[in-house]
N, C-alpha and C positions, 0 to 999 in steps of 0.2 A: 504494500500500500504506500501512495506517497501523493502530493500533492506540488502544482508544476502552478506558477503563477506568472503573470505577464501584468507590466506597468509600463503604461504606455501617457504621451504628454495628452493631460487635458480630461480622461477618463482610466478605470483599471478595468482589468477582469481579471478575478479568482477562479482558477482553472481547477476541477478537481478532476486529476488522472485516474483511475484505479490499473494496475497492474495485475495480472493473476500469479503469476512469479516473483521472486525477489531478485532481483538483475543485479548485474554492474556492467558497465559499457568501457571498455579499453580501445584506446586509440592510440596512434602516435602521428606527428606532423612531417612531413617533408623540409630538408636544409633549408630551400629557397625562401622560405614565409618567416614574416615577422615573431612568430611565438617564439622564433627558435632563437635562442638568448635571453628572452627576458624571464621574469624570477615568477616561479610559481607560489602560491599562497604562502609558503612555508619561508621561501629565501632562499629556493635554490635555484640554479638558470636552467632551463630549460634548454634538453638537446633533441638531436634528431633519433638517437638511439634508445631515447625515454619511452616507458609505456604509460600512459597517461590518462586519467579517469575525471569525469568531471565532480569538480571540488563542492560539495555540498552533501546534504545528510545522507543520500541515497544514494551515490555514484552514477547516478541515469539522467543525461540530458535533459535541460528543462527549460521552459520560456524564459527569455530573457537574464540570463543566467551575469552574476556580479563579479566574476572574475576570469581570471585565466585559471586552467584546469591542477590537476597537481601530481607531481610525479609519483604514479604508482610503484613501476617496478623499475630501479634504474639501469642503465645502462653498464653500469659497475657490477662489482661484485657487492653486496649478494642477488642483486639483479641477472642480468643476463650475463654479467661476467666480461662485456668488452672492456676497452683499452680505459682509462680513470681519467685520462689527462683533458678531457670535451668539457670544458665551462661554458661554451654558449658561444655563438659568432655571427651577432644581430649584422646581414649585409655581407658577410663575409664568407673563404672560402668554408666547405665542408670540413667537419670533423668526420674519421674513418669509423663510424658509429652506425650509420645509419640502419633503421629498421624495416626491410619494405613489407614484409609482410607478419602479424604475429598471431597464435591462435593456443589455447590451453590446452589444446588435445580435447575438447570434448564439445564440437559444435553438430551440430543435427545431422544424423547421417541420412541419403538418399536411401528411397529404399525402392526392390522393384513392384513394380505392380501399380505402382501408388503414384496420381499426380503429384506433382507438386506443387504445394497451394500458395495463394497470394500472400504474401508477406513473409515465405519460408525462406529468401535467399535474400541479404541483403549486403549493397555492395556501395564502394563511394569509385569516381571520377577525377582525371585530372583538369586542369584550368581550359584545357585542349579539344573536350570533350562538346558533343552539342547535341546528343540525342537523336533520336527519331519523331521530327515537328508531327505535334497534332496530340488529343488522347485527352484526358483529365488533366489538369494539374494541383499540384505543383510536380513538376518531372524533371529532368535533365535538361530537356530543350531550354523549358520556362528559366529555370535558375540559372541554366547557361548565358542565356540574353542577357539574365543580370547578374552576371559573371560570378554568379552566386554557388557554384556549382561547386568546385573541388572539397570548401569543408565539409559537404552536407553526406549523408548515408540515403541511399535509396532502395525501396522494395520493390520484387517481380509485383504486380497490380492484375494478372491474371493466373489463372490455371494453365500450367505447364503438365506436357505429356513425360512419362519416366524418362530420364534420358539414357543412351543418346539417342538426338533428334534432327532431322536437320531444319535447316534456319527457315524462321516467318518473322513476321513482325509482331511485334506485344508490346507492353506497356510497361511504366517504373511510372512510381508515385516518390517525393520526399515524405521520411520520416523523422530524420535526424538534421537538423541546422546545424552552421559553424558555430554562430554566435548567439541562436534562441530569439531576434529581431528579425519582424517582416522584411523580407526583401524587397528590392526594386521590382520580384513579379507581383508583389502582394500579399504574399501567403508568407505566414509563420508557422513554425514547428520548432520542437522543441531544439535547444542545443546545447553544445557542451566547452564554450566561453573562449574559444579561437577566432579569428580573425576574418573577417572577409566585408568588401567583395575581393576576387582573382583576376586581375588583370589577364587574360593572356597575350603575352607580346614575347617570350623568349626571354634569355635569360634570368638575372635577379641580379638583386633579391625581387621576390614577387612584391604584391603589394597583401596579398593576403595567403593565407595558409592552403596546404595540399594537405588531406589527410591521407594518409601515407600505409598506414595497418588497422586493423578492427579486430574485434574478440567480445561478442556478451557471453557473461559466464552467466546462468542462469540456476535454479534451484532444481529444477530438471536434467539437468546435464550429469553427466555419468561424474563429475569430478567436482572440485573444490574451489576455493580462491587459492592454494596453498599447493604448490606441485610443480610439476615441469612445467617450462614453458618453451613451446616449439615456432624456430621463427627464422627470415631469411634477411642476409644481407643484402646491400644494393653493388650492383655489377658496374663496371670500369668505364663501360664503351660510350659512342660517340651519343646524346641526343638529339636529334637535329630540330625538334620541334622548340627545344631549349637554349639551341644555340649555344650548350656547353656539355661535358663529359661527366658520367653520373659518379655519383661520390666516392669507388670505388673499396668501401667500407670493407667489402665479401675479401677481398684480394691481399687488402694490408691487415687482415686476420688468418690470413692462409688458408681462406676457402674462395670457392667461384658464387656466380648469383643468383644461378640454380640449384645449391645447396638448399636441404633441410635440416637449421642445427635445434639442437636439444638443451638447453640448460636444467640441471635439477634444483637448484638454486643457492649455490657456491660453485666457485671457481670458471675456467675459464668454457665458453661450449662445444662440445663435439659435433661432429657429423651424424643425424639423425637418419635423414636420405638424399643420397648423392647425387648430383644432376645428374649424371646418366642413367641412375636405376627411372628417373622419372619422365626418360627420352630426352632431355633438355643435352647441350654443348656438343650433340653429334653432328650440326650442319657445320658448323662455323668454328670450333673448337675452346678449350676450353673460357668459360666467363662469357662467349656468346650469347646466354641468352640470361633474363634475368626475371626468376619467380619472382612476381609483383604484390601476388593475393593470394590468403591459404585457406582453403576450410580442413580443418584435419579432425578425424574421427580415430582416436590411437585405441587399440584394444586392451590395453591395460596393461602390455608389458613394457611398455618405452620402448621396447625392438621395432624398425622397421619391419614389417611382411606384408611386403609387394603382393597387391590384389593378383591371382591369378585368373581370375575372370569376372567381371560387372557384379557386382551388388554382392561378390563372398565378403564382404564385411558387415552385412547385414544380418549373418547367422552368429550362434551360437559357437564361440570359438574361433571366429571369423579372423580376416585380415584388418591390415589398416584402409581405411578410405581417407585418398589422398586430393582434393580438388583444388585445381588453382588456377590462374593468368599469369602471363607472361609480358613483362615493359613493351614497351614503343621501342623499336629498334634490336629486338632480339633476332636473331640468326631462321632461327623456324618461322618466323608469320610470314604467311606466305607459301610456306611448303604445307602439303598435304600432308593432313594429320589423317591418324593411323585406325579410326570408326568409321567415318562418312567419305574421306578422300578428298574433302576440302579443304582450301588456302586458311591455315589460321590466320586469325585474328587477335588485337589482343584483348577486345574485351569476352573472350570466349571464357569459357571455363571448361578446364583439359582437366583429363584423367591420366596417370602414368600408362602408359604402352603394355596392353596383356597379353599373354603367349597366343603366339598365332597372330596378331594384329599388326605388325609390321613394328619399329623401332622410335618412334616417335610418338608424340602424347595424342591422344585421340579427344576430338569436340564432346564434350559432356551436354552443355546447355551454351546452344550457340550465340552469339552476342544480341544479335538481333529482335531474338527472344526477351530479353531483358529492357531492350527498348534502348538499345544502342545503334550506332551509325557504322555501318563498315564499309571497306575498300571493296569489300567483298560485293557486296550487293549495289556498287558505284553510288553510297549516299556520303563518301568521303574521301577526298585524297591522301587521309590518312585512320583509319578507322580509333572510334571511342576506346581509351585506356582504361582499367577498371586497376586501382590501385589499393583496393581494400576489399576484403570478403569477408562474408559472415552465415551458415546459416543460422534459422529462429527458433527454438524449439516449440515456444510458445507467445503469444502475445507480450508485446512488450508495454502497450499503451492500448488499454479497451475500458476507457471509463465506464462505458454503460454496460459492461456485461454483455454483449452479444456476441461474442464469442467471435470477434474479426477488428483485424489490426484498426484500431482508430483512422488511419493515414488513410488504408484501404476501404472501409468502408462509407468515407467522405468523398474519395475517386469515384465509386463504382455507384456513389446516389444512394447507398444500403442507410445513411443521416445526414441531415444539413449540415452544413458550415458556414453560415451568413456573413460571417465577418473573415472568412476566410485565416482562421488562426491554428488550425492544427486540431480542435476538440468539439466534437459536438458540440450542438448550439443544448441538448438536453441536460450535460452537463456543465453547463456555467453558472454563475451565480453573479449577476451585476453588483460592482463595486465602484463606488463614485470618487474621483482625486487621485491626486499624483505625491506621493509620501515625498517629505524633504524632512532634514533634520534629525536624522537618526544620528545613533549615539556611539562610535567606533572608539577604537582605545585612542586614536592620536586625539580627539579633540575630549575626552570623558574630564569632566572638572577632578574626581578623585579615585581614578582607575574603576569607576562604577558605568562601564562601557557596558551596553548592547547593541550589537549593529544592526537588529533588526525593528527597533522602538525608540522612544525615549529614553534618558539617560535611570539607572537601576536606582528606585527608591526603595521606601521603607520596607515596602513586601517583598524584594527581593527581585520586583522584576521591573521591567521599564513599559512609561505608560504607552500605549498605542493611538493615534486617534485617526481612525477610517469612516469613508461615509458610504450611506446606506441611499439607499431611495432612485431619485433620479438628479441631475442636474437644470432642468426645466422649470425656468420663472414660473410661468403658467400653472403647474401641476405646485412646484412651493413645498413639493414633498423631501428633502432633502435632511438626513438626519446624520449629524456629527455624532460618532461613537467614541468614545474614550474608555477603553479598560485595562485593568492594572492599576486601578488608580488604588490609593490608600483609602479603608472603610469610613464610613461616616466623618468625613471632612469636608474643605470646601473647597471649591473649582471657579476659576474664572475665563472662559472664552474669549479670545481677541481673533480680529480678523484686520490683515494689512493688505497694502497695496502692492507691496514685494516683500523680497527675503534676502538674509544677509547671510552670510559666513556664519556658522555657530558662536555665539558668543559665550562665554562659561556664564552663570548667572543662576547662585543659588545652587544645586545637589543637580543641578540641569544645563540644557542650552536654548540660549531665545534665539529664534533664527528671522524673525520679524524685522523689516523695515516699513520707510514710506510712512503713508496717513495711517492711523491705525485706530478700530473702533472695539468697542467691548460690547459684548453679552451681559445678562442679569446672573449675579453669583448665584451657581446653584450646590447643591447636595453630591458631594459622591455618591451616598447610600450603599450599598456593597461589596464597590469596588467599577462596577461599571455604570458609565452615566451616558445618557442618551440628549440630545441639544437639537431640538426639530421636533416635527417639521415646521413649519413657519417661518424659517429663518429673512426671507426675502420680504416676505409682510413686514416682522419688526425691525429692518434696517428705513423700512420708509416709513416707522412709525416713527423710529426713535434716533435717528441718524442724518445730517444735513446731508443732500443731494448727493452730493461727493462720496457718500459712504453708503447708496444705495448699492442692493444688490440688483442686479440689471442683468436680459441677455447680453450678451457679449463681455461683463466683465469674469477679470480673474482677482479672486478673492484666496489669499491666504491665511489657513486658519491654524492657530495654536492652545493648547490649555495649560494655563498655569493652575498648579495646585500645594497645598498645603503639604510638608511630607516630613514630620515630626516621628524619632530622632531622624534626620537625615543622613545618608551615607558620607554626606560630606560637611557632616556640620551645619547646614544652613534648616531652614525652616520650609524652604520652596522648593518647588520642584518642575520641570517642564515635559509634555506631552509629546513624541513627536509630531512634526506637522501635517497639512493638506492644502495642497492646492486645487484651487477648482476652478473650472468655466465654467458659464454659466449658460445654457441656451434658451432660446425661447418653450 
């Protein structure tokens, strides 16, 4: 369970998610993008070789998220064990770290017989990429226009045949955002606090982030948060769509970038499965080509065992299921793969090469199908990269209970989404204001900081003050909430024409500037106190003209209160803020 909210200028909405599972969502960023060097939550710089989770109670992507994310598993030891010396190189060249693809060993295995349902494979893009135009949105194309594409995760959006299959066209919905802010298509979904838009123009630094690797570990999944971790360097060779040479991390660790290594979690990582066991560096020679995206289903020994034929990993005692893609400019796209006989691609997803099938990796789920653009089918002079893979085991995001991916079932018309933000319109809850003046440790008068209220009074926690109602003169129904406050005290309401910098004042902060008008002292009474509706009546009862509430004005609202002993000494205390507009 967990709750995903979104605060936008002028009004909010409180989003409530429900999850059937308890997730965490791991990712890692690409060198070229701004994340890479600067300091996650904690104080450390952030690298390209970092596995990375979004910083908040639940690790799962979420509307409008307040920071950069925070390094999970680092790229040292006890991490995955690379090289220690990588501090961050904001614009600068590569550190030999890099992550391109990482997965726990225990993502959804295909199975046969069985379609594959909407929202069961989910993959991200690079800056490069632009889809198959047309379909639902929000998708690749749309986020591509607005160059919103590389941080975001997307799901398949229809029913897939078992594979392998060969190529049609289908659909991808966005489920996952870089930064949890609606994009220039419109649409919001939830994210996980990286950067964007992406430019693409070649080289770098970019101007926003490439997400680079993926992994939800889920409560479903055959494993832990605590275990190996199976994951692929980035390979040497030329990029030409980048105008520069890939970071060649795989190479100055003594492996290539079709390697699958292993970490247990100490020391440095071995060879899990070797590019050639998985058909990769037999065109072009070693480092040739480079695994971009991994889904891996390990069966519980840590040993590689090479599928002998389609879906023996689905049984009892099975092999490993190994699925993946391969970068832009590897040696194989292009040559016939070793199932259907087609020019790979690389937003394909390849299965390693099984006896009998020829020596190269074979088309699992061809690009197309996922609502990508290929050379193949002439919708590109350079086909969609898919640089991150995932499958789902279950719902990641289904607030209402019906049993289908939120994302997908806002695509496919199964619930509304009027305002176009990622959640059913059945679960939202209208929340009125824009919060300012919360309570962080840099600005708390006596280390009685909470970043998500007012500054922490007598009862231990800091006051809140959100509104309820509507913002509509006409209607006048508009009601200032304040809770948290201290029992049976007194409260006084002010409303200003701006707002200032925090100023310490009393156990609190006044963030009030401009003209400023007060309310009638009222009651806490048991800690939460209500202020409305009326509020537009009594500014033209009781307020010169200037201090009317009117359509089109913005009113900022704060509550001073009484907060006896205080944490810091004083006798006062302050509410965090609200700003409003006001409409007809």
């Amino acid at each position: 369970m967990f709750t995903r909210a979104l605060i936008l200028s002028g009004s909010a909405l409180l989003l409530a998610g429900t999850s059937v599972a308890q997730s965490r969502y791991f990712f890692s960023v690409n060198w070229h993008g701004p994340t890479v060097g600067a300091l996650d939550p904690f104080g450390t710089a952030i690298t390209e070789g970092d596995i990375l989770r979004p910083f908040n109670g639940t690790s799962m992507p979420e509307l409008a998220p307040t920071s950069l994310p925070n390094i999970s598993y680092t790229h040292t030891v006890p991490g995955l064990g690379l090289p220690g010396f990588c501090v961050g190189h904001p614009g600068g060249t590569p550190c030999v770290v890099e992550v391109d693809a990482f997965s726990r060993g225990g993502d959804k295995p295909f199975r046969p017989n069985f379609e594959i349902f909407p929202g069961d494979i989910m993959f991200s893009v690079d800056e490069f990429a632009r889809g198959i135009p047309g379909g639902p949105a929000p998708n690749v194309n749309t986020e591509s226009l607005a160059r919103e594409a590389a941080p975001d995760a997307f799901l398949n959006l229809n029913f897939l045949p078992p594979g392998p299959f060969s190529p049609y066209a289908a659909r991808n919905v966005g489920a996952i955002d870089g930064d949890g802010l609606p994009s220039a298509s419109g649409y919001a979904y939830p994210g996980t606090g990286i950067k964007e838009p992406n430019t693409p123009f070649g080289g770098f630094p970019d101007t926003g982030d490439n997400k680079d690797a993926m992994d939800v570990v889920e409560s479903l999944a055959p494993i832990g948060i605590a275990g190996p971790y199976y994951f692929s360097l980035d390979s040497s060779f030329f990029d030409a769509r980048e105008s520069a040479p890939n970071s060649a991390s795989a190479v100055f660790n003594g492996f290539v970038g079709g390697d699958i290594l292993r970490n247990g979690g100490g020391g440095a990582p071995t060879v899990w499965a070797p590019a050639w066991m998985l058909g990769l560096d037999l065109v072009g020679g070693p480092d040739s080509d480079d695994l971009d995206a991994l889904i891996l289903f390990e069966n519980g020994d840590t040993i590689y065992q090479p599928s002998m034929s389609l879906y023996d990993w689905s049984v009892a005692g099975g092999t490993d299921m190994v699925v993946f893609s391969v970068r832009r400019g590897s040696a194989i796209i292009g040559m016939p793969d070793s199932l259907l006989g087609l020019p790979i691609e690389e937003g394909d997803l390849l299965v390693p090469p099984v006896p009998g099938s020829g020596a190269l990796p074979g088309i699992f789920v061809p690009a197309e199908a996922l609502g990508l653009a290929t050379a193949r089918a002439g919708m590109a002079n350079l086909g969609d990269d898919i640089t991150a893979l995932d499958t789902i085991w279950t719902n990641l995001y289904d607030c209402d209970g019906d049993g289908i991916e939120d994302a997908v079932a806002i695509a496919t018309g199964v619930v509304p989404d009027t305002n176009q933000n990622g959640v059913p319109d059945s679960c939202e809850t209208i929340v009125i204001g824009t919060p300012f003046c919360l309570c962080p440790n840099i600005v708390a008068p006596c280390g009685n900081a909470s970043p998500t209220t007012g500054c922490i009074n007598v009862t231990g926690a800091g006051a809140l003050l959100t509104g309820l109602g509507s913002t509509s003169v006409t209607s006048d129904n508009l009601i200032l909430q304040t809770t948290d406050l201290p029992p049976a005290t007194f409260s006084l309401m002010f409303m200003a024409t701006s707002t200032s910098p925090p100023v310490p004042f009393g156990n609190g902060l006044r963030c009030l500037a401009g003209s400023a008008y007060r309310f009638n002292v009222t009651s806490t009474g048991s800690g939460t106190q209500n202020l409305g509706p009326g509020l537009a009546a009594y500014t033209v009862a009781n307020n010169p003209v200037p201090g009317h509430i009117i359509a089109g004005s913005t009113w900022n609202f704060q509550n001073v209160y009484r907060d006896i002993p205080g944490p810091c000494g004083s006798f006062i205390n302050w509410s965090s803020g609200l700003s409003v507009t006001f409409t007809p």
